[in-house]
N, C-alpha and C positions, 0 to 999 in steps of 0.2 A: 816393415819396415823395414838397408840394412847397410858393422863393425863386424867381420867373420869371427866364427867362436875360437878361441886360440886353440885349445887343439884342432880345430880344423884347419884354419890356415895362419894365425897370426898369432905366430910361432916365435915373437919376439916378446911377447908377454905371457909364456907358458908360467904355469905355477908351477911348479919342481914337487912341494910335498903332496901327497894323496887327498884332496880334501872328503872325500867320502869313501871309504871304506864299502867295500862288495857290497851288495844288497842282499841278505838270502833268499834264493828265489821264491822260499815258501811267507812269503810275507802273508802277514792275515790280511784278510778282506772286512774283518770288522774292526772301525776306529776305534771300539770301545775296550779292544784287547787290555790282558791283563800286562802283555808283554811292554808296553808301551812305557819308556821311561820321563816320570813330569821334566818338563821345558821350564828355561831357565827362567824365574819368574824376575821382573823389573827390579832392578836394583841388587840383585845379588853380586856377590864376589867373582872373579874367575877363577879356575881352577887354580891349585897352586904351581902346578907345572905350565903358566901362561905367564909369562912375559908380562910385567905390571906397562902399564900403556898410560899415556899422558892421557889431562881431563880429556884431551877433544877425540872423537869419535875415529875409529884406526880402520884401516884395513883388514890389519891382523884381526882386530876386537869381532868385527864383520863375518870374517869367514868363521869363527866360533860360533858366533850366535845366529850364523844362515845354516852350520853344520845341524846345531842342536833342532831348530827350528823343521829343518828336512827331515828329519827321522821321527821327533815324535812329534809332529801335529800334520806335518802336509804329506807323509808317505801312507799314514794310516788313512787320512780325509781320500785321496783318491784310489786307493787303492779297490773300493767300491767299481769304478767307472768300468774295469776292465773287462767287463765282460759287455759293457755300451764299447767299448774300443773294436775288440772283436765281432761286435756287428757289424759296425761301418766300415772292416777291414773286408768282411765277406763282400756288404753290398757296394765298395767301392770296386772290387776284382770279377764282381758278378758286372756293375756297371759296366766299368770302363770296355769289358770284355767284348761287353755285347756291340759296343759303340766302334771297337777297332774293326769288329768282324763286322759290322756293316758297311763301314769303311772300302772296307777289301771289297764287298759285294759292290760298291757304287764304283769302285774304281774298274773294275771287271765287265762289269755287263752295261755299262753307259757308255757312250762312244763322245769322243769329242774333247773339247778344253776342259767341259763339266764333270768330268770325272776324278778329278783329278783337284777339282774346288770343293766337291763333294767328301770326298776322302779325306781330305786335308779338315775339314768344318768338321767330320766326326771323329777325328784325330784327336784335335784340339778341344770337344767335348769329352773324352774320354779324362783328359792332362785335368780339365776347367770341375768336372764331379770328383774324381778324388781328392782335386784343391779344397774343394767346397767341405766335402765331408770330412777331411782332415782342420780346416781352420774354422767349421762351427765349431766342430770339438773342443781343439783348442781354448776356442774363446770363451765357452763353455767354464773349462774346467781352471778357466784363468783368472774369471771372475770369482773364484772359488777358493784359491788358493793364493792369489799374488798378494791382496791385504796381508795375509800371515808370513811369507816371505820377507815383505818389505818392512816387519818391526826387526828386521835384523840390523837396520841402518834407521837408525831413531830420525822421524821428521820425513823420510820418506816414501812417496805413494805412489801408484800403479793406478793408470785411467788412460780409456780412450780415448777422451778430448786431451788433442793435442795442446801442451800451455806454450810450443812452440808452434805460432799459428802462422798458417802464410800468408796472412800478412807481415808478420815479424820477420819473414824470410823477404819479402820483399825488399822490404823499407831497409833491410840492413847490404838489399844489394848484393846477396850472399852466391844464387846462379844466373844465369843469362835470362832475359825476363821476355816474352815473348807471349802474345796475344790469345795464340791458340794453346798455353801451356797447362796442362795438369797437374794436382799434384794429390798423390794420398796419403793416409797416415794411417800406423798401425801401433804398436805398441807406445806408451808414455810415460815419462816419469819424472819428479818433480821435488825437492828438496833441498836439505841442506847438508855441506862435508865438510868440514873446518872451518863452517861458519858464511862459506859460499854458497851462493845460491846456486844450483843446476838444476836446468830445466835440460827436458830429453825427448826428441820426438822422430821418431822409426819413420820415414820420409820416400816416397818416390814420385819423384819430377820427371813429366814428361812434356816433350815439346809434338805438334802437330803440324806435320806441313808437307803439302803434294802428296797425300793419303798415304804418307810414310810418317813413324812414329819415332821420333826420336828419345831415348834417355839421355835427360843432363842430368839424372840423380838417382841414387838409390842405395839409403844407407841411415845412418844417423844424424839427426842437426842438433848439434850441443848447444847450448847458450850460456855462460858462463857469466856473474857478477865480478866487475873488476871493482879496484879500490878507488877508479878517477875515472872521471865522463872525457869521451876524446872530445876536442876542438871541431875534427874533421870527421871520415870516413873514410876508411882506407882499407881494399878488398883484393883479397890474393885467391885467385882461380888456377886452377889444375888446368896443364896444356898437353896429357896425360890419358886427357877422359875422351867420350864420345862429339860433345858438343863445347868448344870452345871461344865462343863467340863474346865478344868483349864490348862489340857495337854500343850499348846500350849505357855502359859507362862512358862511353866517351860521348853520348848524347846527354849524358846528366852532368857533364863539365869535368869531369874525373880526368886527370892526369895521370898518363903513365909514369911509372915511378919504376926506375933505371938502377939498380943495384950494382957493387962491386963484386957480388958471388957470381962470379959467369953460370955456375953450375945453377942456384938459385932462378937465376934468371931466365935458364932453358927451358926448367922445367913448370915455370911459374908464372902467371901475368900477373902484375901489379900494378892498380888503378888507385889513384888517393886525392883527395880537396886541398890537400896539404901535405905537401912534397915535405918539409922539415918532419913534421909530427910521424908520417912515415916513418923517414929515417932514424925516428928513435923506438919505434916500436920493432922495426924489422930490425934489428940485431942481428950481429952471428951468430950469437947461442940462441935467439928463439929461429933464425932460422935451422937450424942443426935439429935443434928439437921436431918442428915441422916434419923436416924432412923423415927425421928416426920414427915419427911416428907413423908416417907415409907409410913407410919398411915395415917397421913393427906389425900393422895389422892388413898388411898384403892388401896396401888400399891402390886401387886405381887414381886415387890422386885427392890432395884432403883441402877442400874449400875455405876460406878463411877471410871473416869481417870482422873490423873492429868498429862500432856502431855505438852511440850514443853512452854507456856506462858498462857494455857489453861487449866481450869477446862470442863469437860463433867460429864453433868449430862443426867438419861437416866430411865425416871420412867415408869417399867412396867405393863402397864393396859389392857383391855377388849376389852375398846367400843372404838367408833370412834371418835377423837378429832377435833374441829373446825367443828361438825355436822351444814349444815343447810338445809334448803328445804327438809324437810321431806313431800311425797306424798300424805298422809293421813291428813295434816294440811296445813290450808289456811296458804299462804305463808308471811301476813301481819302479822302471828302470834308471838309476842312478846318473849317468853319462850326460843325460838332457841338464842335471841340475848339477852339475860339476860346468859344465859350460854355460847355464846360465849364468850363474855363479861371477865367471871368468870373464864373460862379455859385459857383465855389468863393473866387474873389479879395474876392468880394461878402460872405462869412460871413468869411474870415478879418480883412477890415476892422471888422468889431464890434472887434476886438480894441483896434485904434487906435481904432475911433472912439472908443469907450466908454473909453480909455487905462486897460486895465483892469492892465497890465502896469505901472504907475506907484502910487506909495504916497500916492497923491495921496485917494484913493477916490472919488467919482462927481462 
């Protein structure tokens, strides 16, 4: 799918305190250690050095009970795999090896444009088998452990069918819509946070045209429950990104919609059915917000519909979101779920930020 992991690049939603303490590297390999301290079971108390937290379900609440969750039940559960990690680290470095060094032989001793198309095809097989053997793993070991993660945020699920499907990206008019366009989906997630509904779907849009590939997407597509169904439809595109093509709303009768933020305006096209309803939803405080979150997660530029009883949000990034099991690092290692952690804390914060859980509206 990808929102960049905040310590990696989006740096404006770092956490400050430590949420996971070192890992020792002698972690056992068997889940059934004696060492293993019992998980907090349903309905308990929180500590009493925790900050008592309203009924509804917190941030803070969250990171305790993903802390506790991490250590005794999902560190021991894979802690097993690492020695399947270290196979696929050998057979991806034995692969790929063999594949660059044929490379080089085809680049060498063929004469002509073909050598050079050649090299290039066992380059990109070399890049395409240790993708592969690093994202069976993953998905592997995701099936495995994300159910037990996700009781950290009660009502919350982990699945690969997308519940933001594209068709719902369509219909809400969300990027430039385009005949020969792609799209895939990887990570999913599906819940409730203060009583909103978020739906979350790891997304890459691509467009096809004159045997070149274009990205109009790759990142996250939020969908958010609002408290009111809009009248209209009204869609704010990043002028930012790679493909900024707008044609298609103005074929679906879409109005541009002309704002007083000059600054807003540079960086934004806005297309709406209803120029009034618009301008009550683009504020200057939600555009400010926009904007900071743009900032905040080092995005390429963040898509935005307001569609039938839904907000979509759609922040464009890099790297790959809900990374874990990387081949090159023991699999007990701490850092993948400090930032999962954080990429997920980073989506569920629209909620506050945008206080879309208040009857307040934008």
């Amino acid at each position: 799918m990808t929102i960049p992991s905040i310590k990696g690049s989006g740096k404006g939603f770092s956490i400050k305190n430590n949420l996971l303490p070192k890992i020792q590297e002698n972690v056992s390999e068997d889940p059934s250690s004696d060492t293993q301290v019992s998980p907090i079971e349903e309905g308990q108390q929180p500590e009493a050095n925790i900050e008592k937290e309203s009924d509804e379900y917190s941030i803070k609440k969250f990171q305790k009970d993903y802390r506790d969750l991490v250590y005794n039940k999902v560190i021991p559960e894979i802690a097993v795999f690492e020695s399947e990690r270290k196979k696929r680290l050998a057979g991806a470095i034995v692969g790929a090896s063999i594949l660059v060094i044929l490379g080089i032989i085809f680049f060498i001793s063929i004469n002509g444009r073909g050598a050079g198309d050649a090299a290039a095809l066992c380059i990109a097989g070399a890049f395409a088998l240790w993708g592969w053997l690093k994202k069976s793993f993953e998905k592997k070991i995701k099936k495995k452990i994300m159910p037990t993660l996700m009781q950290a945020v009660p009502g919350f699920y982990w699945q690969e069918k997308p519940p933001v499907t594209a068709e719902d990206i369509s219909e809400a008019m969300l990027f430039p819509n385009d005949k020969s366009c792609s799209k895939t989906f990887d990570d999913c997630f599906l819940g409730k946070y203060r009583g909103v509904e978020v739906l979350m779907s790891e997304c890459s849009y691509e467009i096809h045209r004159n045997k070149h590939t274009y990205t109009v997407f790759n990142g996250v597509v939020i969908r958010m429950s609002m408290n009111k169904s809009f009248e209209g439809i009204t869609v704010v595109r990043p002028k930012t990104v790679e493909v900024t093509d707008c044609s298609d709303l103005k074929k679906a009768h879409l109005e541009q919609v002309v704002l007083e933020d000059k600054e807003f305006n540079d960086n934004f096209s806005i297309y709406s059915t209803d120029q009034i309803e618009s301008r009550y939803l683009l504020t200057t405080a939600f555009m400010e917000r926009l904007k900071n979150l743009t900032a905040a997660f080092v995005s390429l530029g963040t898509f935005c519909s307001f569609h039938d009883k839904y907000i979509y949000l759609a922040p464009y990034t890099t790297g790959d979101l809900f990374n874990l099991c990387s081949l090159t690092k023991p699999i007990t290692n701490s850092t993948q779920f400090e930032v999962l952690f954080e990429e997920f804390v980073s989506i569920l914060q629209f909620v506050d930020h945008f206080k879309l859980d208040k009857k307040l509206g934008l």
